[in-house]
C-alpha positions as a Markdown table, in Angstrom:
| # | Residue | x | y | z |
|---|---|---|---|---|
| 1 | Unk | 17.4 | -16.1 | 46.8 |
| 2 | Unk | 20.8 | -14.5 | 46.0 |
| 3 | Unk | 22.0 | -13.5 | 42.7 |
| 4 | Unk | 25.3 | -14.9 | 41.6 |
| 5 | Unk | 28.0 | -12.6 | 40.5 |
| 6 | Unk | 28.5 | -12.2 | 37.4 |
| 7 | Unk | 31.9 | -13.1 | 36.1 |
| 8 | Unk | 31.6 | -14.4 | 32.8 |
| 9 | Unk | 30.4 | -12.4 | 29.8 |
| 10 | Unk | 29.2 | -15.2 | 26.7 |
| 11 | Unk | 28.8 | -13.2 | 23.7 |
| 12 | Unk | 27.4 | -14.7 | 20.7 |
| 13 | Unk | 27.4 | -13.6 | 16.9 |
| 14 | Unk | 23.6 | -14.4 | 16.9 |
| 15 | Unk | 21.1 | -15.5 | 19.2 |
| 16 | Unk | 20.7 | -18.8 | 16.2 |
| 17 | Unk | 24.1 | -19.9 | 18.1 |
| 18 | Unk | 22.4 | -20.2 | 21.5 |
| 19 | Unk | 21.6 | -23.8 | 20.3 |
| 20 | Unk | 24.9 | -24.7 | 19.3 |
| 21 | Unk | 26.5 | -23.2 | 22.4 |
| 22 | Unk | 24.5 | -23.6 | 25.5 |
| 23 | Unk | 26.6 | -25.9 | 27.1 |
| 24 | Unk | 29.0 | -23.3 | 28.0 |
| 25 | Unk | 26.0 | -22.3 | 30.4 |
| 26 | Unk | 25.9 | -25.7 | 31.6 |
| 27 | Unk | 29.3 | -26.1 | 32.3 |
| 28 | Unk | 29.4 | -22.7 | 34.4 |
| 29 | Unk | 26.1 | -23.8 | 36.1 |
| 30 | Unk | 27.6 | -26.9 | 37.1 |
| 31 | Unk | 30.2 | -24.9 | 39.2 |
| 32 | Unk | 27.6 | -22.0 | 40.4 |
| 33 | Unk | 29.5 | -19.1 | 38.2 |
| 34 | Unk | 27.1 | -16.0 | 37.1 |
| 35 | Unk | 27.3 | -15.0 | 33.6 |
| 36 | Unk | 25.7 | -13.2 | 31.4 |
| 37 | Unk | 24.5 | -13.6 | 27.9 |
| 38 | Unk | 24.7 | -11.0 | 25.2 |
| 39 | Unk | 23.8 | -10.9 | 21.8 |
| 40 | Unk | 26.1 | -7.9 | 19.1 |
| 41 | Unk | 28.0 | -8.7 | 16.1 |
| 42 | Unk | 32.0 | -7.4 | 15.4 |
| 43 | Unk | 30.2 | -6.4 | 12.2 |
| 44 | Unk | 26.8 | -5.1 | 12.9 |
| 45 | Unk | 27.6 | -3.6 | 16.0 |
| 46 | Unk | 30.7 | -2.7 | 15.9 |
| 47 | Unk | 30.7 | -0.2 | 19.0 |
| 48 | Unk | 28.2 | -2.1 | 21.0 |
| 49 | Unk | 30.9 | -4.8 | 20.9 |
| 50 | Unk | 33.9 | -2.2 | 21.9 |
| 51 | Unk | 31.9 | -0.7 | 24.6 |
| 52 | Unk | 31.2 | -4.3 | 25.7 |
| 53 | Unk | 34.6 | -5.8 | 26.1 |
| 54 | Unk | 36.1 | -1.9 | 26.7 |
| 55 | Unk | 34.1 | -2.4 | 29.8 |
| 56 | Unk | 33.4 | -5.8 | 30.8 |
| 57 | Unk | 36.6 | -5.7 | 33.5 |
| 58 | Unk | 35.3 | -2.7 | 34.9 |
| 59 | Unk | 31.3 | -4.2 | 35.7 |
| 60 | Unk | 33.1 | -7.0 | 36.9 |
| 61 | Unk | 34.0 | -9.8 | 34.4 |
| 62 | Unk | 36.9 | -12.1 | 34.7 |
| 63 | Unk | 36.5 | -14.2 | 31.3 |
| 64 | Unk | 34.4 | -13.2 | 28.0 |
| 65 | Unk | 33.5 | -16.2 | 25.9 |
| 66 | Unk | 33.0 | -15.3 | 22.2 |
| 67 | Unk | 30.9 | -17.7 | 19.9 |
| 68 | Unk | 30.8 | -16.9 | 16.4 |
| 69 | Unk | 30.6 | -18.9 | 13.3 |
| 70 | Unk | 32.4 | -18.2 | 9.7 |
| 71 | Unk | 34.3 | -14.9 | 9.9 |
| 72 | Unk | 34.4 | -15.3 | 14.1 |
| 73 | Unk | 35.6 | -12.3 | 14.3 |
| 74 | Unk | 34.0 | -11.5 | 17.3 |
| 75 | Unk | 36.6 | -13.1 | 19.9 |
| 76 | Unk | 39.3 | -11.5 | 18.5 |
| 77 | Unk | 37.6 | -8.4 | 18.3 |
| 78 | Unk | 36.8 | -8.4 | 22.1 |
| 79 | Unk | 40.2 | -9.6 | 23.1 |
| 80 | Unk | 41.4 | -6.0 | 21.0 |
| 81 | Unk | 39.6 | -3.6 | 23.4 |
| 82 | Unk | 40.0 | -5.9 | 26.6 |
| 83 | Unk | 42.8 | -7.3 | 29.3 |
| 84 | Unk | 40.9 | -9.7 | 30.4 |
| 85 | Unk | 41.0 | -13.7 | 28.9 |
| 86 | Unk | 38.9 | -14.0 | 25.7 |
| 87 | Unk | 37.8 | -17.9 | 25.0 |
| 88 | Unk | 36.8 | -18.2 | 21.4 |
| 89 | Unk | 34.1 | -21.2 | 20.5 |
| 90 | Unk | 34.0 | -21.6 | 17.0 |
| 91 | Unk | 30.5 | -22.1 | 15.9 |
| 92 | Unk | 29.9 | -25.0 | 13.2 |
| 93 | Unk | 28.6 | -23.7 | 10.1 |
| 94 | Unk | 26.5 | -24.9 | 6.9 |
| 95 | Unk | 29.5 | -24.3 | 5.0 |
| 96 | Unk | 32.2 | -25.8 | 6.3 |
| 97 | Unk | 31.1 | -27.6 | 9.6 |
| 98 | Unk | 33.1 | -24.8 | 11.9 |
| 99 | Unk | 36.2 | -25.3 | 10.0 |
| 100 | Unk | 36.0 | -22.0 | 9.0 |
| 101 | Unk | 35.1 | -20.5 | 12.3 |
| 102 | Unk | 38.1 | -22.7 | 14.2 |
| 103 | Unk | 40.2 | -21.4 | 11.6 |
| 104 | Unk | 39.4 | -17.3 | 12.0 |
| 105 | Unk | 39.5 | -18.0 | 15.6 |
| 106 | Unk | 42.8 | -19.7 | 15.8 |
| 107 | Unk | 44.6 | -17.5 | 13.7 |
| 108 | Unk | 44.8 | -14.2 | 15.6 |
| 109 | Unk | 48.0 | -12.6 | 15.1 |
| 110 | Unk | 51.0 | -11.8 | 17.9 |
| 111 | Unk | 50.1 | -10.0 | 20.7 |
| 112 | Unk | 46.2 | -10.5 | 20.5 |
| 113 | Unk | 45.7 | -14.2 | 22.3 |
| 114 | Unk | 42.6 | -15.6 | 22.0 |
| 115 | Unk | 41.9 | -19.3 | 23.8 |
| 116 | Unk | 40.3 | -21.6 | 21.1 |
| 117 | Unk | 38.3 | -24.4 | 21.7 |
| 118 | Unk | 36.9 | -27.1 | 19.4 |
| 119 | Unk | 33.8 | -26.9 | 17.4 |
| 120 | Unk | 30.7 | -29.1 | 18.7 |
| 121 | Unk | 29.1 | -29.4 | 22.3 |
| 122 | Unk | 31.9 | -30.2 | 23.7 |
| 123 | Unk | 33.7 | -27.0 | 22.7 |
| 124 | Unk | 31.2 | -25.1 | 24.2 |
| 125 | Unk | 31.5 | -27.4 | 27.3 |
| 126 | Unk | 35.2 | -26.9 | 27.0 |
| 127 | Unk | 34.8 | -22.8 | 27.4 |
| 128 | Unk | 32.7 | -23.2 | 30.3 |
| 129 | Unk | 34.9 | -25.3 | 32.2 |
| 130 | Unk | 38.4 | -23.7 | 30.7 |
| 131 | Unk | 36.6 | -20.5 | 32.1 |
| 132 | Unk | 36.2 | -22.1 | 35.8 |
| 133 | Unk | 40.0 | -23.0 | 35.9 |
| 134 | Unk | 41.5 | -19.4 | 34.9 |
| 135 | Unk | 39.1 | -17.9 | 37.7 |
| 136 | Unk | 40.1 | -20.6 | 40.1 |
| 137 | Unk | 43.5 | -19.7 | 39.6 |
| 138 | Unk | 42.1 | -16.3 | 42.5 |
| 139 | Unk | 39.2 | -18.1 | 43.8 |
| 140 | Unk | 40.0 | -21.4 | 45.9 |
| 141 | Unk | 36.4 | -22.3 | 46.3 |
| 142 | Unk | 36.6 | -22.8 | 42.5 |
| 143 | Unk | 39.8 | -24.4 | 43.0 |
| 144 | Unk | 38.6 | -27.0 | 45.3 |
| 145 | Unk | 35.1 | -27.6 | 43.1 |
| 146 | Unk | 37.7 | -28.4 | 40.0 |
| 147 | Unk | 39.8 | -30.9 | 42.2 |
| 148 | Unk | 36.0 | -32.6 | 42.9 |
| 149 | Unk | 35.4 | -32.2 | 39.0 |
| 150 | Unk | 38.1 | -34.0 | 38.3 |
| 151 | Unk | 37.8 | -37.0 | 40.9 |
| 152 | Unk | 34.6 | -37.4 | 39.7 |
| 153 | Unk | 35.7 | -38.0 | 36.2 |
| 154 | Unk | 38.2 | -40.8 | 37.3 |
| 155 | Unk | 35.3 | -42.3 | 38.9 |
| 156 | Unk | 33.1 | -41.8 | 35.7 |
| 157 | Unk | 35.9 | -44.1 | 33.4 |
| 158 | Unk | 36.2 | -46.4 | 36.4 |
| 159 | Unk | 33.0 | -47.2 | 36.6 |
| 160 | Unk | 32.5 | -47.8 | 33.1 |
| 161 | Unk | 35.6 | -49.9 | 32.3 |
| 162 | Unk | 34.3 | -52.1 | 35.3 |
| 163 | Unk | 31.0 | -52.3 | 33.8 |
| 164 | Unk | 33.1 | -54.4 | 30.8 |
């Protein structure tokens, strides 16, 4: 069995956000990309998280998706110390239902972008798939298996406003 490239690096605040998030490994399954999954903190572990994103282009990356919830610093934090595209998933929270975490994530200031998606499955689902398109945008396997994606989902609606 081959091993799949790794091109995307998911990073999560706390391994507690696995559950919330896990769909971003779906999505990436769904279109055979390797990731990785990686567990540090922008607060707790400060320079794990700059060595992280310092190198991820370097070991190979292409994409880092960030999840964190309240603060979220994490995304913006990576995106800091890295070139590459940072996707930020706001994790939902006790507190606030990710309000708080969409809101840290989305307001990064000039010159430090960081892609937001929304909070709930289908942000995570979101990052996975937003992840596919900016490597298809080099890779036209990827680009092709996006095109498919798509078709798909007009067939999806189709079949489902028939079934009315």
């Amino acid at each position: 069995m081959s091993e799949k490239q790794v091109r995307v690096g998911v990073v999560m605040g706390s391994d507690s956000d696995w559950e919330k998030i896990n769909g971003v490994a779906k999505a990436l399954d769904e279109f055979d990309v390797g990731y990785e999954i990686r567990v540090m903190s922008a607060h707790r572990t400060p320079e794990k998280v700059l060595e992280y994103a310092s190198t991820a282009k370097s070991r190979g990356l292409g994409v880092v998706i960030a999840a964190a919830g309240g603060a979220a610093h994490l995304a913006g934090v990576i995106a800091s110390h890295t070139t590459l595209p940072v996707i930020g998933i706001p994790v939902k929270t006790d507190l606030m239902g990710g309000l708080d975490s969409l809101l840290s994530i989305v307001q990064m200031p000039g010159d430090v972008p960081v892609a937001t998606v929304g909070t709930g499955s289908g942000g995570a689902r979101n990052a996975g798939i937003l992840a596919v398109q900016m490597l298809a945008l080099a890779d036209p396997k990827l680009a092709d298996a996006l095109v498919e994606f798509k078709r798909k989902l007009v067939e999806k609606i189709a079949a489902k406003d028939e079934a009315f």
